[in-house]
Biopython code that builds the backbone (N, CA, C, O; Angstrom):
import numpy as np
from Bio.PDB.StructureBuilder import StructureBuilder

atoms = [
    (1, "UNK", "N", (-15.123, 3.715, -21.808)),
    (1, "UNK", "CA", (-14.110, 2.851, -21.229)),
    (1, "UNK", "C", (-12.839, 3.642, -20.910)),
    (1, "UNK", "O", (-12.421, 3.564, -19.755)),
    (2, "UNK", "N", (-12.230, 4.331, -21.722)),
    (2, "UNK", "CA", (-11.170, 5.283, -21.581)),
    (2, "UNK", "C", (-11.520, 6.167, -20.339)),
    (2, "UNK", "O", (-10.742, 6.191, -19.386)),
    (3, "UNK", "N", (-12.688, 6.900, -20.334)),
    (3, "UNK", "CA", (-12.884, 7.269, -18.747)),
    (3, "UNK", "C", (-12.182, 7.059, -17.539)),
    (3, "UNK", "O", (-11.346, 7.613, -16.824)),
    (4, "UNK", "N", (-13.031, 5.782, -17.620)),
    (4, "UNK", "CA", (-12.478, 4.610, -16.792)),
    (4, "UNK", "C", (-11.200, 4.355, -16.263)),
    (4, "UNK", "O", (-10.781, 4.506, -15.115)),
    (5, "UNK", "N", (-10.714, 3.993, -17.162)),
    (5, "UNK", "CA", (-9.266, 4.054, -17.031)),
    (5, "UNK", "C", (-8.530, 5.235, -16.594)),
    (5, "UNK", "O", (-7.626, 5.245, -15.759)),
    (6, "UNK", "N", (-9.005, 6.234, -17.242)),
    (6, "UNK", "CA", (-8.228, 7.751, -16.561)),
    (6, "UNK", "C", (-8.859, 7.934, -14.866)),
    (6, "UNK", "O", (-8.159, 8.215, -13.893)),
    (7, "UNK", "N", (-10.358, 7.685, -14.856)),
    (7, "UNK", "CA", (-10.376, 8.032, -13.233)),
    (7, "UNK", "C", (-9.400, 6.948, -12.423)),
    (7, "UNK", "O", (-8.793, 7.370, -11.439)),
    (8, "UNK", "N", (-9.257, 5.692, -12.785)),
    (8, "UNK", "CA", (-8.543, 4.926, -12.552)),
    (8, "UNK", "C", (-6.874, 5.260, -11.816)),
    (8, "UNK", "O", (-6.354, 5.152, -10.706)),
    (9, "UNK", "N", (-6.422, 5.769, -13.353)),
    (9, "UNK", "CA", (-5.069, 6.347, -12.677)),
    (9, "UNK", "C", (-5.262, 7.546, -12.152)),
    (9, "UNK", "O", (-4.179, 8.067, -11.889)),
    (10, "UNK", "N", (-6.261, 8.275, -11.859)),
    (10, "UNK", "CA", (-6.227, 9.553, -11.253)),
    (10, "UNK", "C", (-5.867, 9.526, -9.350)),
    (10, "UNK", "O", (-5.037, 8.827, -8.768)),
    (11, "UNK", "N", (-6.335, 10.023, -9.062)),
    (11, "UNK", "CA", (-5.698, 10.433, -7.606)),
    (11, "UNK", "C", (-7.301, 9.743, -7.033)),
    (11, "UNK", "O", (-7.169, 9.292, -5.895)),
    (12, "UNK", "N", (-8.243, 9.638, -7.397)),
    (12, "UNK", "CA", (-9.685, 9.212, -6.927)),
    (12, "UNK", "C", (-9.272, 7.498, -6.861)),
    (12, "UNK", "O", (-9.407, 6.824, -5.839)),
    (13, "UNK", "N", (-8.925, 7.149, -7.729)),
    (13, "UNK", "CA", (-8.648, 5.616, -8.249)),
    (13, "UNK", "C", (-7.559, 5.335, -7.442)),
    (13, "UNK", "O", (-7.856, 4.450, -6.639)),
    (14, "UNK", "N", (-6.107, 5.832, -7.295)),
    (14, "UNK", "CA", (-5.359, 5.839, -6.200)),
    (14, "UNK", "C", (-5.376, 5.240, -5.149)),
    (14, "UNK", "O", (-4.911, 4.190, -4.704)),
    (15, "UNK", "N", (-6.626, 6.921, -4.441)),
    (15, "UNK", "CA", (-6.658, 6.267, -3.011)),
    (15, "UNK", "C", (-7.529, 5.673, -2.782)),
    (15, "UNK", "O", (-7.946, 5.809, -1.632)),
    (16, "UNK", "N", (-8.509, 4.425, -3.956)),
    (16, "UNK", "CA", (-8.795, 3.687, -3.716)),
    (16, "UNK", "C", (-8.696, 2.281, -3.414)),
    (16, "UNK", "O", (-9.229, 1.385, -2.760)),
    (17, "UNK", "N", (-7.527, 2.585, -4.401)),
    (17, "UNK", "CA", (-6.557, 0.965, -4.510)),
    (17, "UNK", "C", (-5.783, 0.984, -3.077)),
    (17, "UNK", "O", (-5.151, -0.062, -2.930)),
    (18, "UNK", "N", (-5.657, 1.869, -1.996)),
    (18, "UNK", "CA", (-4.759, 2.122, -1.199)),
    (18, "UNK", "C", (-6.141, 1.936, 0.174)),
    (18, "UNK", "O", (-5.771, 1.608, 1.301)),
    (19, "UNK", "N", (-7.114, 2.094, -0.003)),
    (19, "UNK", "CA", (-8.727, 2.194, 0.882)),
    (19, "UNK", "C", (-8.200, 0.605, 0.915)),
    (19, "UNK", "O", (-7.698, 0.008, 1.868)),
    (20, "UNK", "N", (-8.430, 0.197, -0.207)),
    (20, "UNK", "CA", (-9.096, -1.410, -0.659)),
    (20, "UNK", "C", (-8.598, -2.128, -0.014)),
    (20, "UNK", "O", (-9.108, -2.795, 0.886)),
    (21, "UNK", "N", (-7.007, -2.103, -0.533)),
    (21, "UNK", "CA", (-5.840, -2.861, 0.641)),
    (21, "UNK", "C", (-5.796, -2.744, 2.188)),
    (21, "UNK", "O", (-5.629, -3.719, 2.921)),
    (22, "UNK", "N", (-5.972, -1.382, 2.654)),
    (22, "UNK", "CA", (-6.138, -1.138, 4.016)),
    (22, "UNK", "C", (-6.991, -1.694, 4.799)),
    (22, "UNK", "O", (-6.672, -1.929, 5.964)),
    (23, "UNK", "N", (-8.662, -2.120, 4.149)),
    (23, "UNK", "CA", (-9.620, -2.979, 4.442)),
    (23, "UNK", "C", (-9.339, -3.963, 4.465)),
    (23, "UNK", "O", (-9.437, -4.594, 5.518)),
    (24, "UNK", "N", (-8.807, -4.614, 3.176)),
    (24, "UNK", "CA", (-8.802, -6.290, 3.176)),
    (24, "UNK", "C", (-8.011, -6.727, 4.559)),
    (24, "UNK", "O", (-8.358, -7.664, 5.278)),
    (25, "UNK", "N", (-6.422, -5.511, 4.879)),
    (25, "UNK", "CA", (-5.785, -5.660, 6.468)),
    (25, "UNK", "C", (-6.529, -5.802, 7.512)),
    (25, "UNK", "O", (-6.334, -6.587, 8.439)),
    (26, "UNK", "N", (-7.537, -4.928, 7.369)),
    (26, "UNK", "CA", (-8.658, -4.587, 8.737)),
    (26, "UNK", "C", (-9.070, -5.744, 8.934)),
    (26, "UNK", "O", (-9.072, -6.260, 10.052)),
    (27, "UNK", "N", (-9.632, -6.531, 7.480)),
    (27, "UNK", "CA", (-10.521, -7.714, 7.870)),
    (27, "UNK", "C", (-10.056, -9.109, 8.593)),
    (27, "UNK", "O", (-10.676, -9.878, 9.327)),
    (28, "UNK", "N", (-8.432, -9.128, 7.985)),
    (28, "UNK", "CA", (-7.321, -9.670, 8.229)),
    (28, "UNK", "C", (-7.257, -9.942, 9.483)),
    (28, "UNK", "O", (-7.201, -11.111, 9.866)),
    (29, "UNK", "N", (-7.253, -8.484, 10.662)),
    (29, "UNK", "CA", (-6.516, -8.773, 11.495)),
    (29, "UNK", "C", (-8.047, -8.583, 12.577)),
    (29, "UNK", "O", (-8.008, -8.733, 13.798)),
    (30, "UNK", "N", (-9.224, -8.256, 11.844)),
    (30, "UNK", "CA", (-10.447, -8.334, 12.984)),
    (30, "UNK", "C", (-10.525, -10.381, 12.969)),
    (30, "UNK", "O", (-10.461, -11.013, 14.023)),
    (31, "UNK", "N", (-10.677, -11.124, 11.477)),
    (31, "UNK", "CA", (-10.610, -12.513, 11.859)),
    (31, "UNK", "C", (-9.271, -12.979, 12.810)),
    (31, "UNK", "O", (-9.530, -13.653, 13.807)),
    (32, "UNK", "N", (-8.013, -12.677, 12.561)),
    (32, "UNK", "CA", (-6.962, -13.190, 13.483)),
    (32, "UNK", "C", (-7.564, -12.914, 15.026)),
    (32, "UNK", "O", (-7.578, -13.820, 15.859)),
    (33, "UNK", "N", (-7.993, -11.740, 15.277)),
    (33, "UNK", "CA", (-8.738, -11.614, 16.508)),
    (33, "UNK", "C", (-9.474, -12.605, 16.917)),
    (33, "UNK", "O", (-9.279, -13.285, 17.925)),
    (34, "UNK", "N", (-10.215, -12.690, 16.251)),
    (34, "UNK", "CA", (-11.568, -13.399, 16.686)),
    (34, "UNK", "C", (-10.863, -15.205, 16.448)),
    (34, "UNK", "O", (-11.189, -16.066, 17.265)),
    (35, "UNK", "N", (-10.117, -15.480, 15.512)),
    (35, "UNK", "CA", (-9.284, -17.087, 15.555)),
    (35, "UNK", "C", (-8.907, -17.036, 16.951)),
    (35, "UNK", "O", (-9.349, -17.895, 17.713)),
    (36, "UNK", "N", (-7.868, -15.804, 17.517)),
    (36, "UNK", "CA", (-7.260, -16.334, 18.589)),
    (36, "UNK", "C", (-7.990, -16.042, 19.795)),
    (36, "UNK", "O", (-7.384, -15.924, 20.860)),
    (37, "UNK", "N", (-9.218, -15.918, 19.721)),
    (37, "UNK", "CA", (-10.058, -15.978, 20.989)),
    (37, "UNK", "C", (-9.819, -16.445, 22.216)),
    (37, "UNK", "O", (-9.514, -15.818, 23.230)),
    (38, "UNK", "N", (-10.047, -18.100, 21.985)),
    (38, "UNK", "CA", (-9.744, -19.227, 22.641)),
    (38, "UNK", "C", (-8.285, -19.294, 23.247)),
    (38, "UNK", "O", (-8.056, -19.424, 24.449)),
    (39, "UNK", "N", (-7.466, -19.204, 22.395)),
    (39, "UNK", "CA", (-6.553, -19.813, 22.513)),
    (39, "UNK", "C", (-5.106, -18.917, 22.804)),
    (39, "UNK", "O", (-4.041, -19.525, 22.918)),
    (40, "UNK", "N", (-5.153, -17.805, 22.884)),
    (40, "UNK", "CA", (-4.337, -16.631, 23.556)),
    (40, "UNK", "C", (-4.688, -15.328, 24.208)),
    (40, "UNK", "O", (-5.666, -14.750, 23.733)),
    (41, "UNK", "N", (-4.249, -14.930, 24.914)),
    (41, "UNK", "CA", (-4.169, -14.136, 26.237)),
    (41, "UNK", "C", (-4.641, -12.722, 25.198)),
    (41, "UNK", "O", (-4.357, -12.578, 24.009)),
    (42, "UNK", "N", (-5.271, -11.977, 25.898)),
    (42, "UNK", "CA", (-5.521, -10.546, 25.129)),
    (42, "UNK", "C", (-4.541, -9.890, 24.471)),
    (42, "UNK", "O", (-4.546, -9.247, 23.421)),
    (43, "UNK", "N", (-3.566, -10.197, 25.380)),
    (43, "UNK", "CA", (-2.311, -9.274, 24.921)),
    (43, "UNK", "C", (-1.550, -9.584, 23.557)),
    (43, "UNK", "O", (-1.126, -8.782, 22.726)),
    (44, "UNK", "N", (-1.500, -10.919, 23.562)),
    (44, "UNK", "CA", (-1.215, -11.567, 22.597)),
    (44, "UNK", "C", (-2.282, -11.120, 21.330)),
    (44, "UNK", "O", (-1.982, -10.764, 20.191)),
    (45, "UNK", "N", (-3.324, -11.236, 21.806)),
    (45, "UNK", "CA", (-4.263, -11.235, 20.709)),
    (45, "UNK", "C", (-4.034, -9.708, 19.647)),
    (45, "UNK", "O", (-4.065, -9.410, 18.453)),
    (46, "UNK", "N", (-3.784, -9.011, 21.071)),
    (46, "UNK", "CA", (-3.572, -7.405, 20.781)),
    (46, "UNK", "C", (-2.466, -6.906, 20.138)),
    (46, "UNK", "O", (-2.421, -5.850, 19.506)),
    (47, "UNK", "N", (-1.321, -7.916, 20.363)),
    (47, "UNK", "CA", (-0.222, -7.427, 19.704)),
    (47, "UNK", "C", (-0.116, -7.943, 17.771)),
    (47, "UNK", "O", (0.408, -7.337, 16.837)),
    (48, "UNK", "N", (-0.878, -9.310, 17.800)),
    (48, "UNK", "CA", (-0.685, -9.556, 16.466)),
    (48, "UNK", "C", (-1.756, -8.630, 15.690)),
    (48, "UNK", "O", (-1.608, -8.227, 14.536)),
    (49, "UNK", "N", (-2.878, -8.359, 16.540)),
    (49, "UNK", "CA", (-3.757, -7.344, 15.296)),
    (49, "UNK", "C", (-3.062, -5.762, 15.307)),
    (49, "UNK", "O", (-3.544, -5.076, 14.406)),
    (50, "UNK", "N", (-2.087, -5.082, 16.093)),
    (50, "UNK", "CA", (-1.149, -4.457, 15.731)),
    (50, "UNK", "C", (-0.306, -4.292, 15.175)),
    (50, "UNK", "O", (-0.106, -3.121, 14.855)),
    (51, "UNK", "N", (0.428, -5.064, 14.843)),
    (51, "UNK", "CA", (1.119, -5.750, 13.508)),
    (51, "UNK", "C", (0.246, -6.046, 12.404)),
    (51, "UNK", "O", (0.346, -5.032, 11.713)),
    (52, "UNK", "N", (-0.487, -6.764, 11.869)),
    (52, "UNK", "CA", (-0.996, -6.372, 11.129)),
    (52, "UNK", "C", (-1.545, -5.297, 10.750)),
    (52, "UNK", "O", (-1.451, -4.981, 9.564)),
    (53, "UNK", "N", (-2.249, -4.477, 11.666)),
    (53, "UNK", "CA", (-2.734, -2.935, 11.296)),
    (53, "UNK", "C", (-1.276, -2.334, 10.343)),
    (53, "UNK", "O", (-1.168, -2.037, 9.153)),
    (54, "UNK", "N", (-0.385, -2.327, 11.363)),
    (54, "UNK", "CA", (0.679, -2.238, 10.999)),
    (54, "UNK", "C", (1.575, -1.688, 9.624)),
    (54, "UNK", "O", (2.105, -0.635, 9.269)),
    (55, "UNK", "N", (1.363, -3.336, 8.989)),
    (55, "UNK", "CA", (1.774, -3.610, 8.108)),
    (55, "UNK", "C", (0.950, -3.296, 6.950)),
    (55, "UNK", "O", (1.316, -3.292, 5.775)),
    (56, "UNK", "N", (-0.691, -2.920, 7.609)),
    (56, "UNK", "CA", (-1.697, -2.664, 6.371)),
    (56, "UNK", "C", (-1.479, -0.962, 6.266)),
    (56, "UNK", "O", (-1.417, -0.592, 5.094)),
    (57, "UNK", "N", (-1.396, -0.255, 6.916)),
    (57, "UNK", "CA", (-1.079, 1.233, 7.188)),
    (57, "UNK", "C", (0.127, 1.570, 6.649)),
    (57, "UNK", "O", (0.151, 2.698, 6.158)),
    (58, "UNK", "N", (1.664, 0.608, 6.559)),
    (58, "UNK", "CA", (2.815, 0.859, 6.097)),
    (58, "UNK", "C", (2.331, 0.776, 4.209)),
    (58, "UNK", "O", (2.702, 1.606, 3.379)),
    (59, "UNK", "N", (1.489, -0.380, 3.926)),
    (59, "UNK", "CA", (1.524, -0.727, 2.780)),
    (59, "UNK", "C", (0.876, 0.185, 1.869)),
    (59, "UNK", "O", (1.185, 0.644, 0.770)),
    (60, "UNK", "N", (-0.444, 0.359, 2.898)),
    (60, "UNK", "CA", (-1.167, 1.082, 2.169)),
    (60, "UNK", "C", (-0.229, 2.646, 1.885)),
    (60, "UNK", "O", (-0.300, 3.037, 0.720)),
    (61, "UNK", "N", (0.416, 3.322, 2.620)),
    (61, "UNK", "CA", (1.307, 4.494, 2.314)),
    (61, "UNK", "C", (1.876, 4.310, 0.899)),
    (61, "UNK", "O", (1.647, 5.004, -0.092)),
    (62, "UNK", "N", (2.892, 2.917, 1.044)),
    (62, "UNK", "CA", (3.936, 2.996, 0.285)),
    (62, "UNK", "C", (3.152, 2.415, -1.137)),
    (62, "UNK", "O", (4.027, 2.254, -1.987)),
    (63, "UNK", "N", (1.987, 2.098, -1.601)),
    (63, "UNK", "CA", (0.916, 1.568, -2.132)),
    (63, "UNK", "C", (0.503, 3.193, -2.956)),
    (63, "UNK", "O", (0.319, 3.225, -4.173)),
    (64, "UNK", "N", (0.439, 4.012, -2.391)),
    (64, "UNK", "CA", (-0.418, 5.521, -2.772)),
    (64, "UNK", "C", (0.969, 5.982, -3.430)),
    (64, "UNK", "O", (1.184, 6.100, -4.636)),
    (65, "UNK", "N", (2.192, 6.304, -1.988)),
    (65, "UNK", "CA", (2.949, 6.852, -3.006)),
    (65, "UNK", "C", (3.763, 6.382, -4.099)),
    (65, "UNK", "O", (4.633, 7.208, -4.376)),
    (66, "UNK", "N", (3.798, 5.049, -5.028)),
    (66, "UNK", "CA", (4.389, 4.125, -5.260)),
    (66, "UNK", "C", (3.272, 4.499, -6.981)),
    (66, "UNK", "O", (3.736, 4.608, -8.116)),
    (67, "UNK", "N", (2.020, 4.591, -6.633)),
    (67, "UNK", "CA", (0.951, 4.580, -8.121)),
    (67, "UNK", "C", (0.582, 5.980, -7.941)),
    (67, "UNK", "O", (-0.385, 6.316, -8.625)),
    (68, "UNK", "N", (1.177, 7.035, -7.082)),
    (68, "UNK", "CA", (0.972, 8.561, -7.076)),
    (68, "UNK", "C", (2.058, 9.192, -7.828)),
    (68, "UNK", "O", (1.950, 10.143, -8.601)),
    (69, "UNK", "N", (2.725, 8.787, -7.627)),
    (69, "UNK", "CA", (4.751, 9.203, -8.313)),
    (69, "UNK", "C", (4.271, 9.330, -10.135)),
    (69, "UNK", "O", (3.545, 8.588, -10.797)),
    (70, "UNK", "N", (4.928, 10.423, -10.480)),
    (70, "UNK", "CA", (4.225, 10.652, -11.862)),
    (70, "UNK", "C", (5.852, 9.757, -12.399)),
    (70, "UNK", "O", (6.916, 9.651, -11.788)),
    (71, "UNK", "N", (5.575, 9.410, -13.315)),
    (71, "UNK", "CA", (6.410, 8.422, -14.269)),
    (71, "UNK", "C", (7.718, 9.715, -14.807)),
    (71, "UNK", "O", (7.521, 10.833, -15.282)),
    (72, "UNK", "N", (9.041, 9.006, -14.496)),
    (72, "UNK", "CA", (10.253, 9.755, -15.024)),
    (72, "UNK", "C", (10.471, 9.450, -15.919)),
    (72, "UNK", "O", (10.963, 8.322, -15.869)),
    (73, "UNK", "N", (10.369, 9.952, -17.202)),
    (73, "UNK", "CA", (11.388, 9.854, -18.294)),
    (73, "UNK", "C", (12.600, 9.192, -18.018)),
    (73, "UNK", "O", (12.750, 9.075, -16.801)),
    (74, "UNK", "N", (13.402, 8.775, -18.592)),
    (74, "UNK", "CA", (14.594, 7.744, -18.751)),
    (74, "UNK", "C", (15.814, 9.127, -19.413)),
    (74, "UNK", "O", (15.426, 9.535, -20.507)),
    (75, "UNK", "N", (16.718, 9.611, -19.070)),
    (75, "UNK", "CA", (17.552, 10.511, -19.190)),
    (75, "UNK", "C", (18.936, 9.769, -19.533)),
    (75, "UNK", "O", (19.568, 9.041, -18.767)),
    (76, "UNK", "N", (19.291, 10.141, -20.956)),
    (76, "UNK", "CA", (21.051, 9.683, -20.870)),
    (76, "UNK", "C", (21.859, 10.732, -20.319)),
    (76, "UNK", "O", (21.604, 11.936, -20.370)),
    (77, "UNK", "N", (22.487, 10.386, -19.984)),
    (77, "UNK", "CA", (23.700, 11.612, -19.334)),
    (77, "UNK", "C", (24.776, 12.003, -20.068)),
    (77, "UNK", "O", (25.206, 10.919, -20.463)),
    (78, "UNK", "N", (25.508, 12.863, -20.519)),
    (78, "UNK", "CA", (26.600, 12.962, -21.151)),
    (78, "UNK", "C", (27.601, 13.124, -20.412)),
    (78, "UNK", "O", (27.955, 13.305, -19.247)),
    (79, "UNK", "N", (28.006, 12.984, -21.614)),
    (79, "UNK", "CA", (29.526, 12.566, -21.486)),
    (79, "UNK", "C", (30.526, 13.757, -20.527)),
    (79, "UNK", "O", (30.376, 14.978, -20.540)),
    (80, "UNK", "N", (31.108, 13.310, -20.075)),
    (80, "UNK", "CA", (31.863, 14.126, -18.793)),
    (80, "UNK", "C", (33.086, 14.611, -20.033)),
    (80, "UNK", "O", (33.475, 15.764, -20.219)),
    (81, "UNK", "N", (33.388, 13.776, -20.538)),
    (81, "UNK", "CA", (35.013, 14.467, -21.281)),
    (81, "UNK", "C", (34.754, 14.138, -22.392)),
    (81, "UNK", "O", (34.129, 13.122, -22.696)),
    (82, "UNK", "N", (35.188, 14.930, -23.118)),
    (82, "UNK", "CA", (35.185, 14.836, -24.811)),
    (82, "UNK", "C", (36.200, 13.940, -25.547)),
    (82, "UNK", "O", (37.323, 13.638, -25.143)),
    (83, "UNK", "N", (35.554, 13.533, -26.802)),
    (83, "UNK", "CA", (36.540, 12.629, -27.096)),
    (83, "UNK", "C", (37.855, 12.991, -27.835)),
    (83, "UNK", "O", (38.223, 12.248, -28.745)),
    (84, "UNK", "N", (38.683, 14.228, -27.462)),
    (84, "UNK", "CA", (40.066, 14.542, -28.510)),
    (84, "UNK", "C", (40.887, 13.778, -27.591)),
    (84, "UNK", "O", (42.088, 13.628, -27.814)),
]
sb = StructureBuilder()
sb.init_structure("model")
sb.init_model(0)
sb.init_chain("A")
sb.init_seg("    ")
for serial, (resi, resn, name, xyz) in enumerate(atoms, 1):
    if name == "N":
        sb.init_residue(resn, " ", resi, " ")
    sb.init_atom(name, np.array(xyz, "f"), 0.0, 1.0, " ", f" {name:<3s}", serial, name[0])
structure = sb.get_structure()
């Protein structure tokens, strides 16, 4: 189980969680396609599954580098002037 969990947070597990999301967009914006068949002009059709691509390509980035970023320690700072 511990395995698991380490391939998990590894860089394999990553850019999977970042695959996963990017798909579920794809699927997103191939049904919005196919909804607005009927009922809007290509262009239209073309511009909202661009936006969504979009927004699945922005996410998925900020998604990788967001669970890629190695964890900072918490740092106190000292003191600028002494206390005499």
């Amino acid at each position: 189980m511990k395995e698991f969990i380490a391939l998990f947070l590894s860089d394999v597990g990553v850019l999977a969680v970042a695959a996963g999301f990017f798909f579920i967009f794809c699927l997103v914006a191939y049904i919005a396609f196919r909804v607005l068949k009927r009922s809007a002009k290509m262009a239209v059709r073309l511009v909202v599954v661009l936006i969504i691509l979009a927004i699945a390509a922005a996410g998925s980035l900020a998604l990788y580098s967001f669970l890629n970023a190695p964890a900072k320690p918490a740092v106190k700072s000292r003191p600028t002037r002494s206390g005499k």
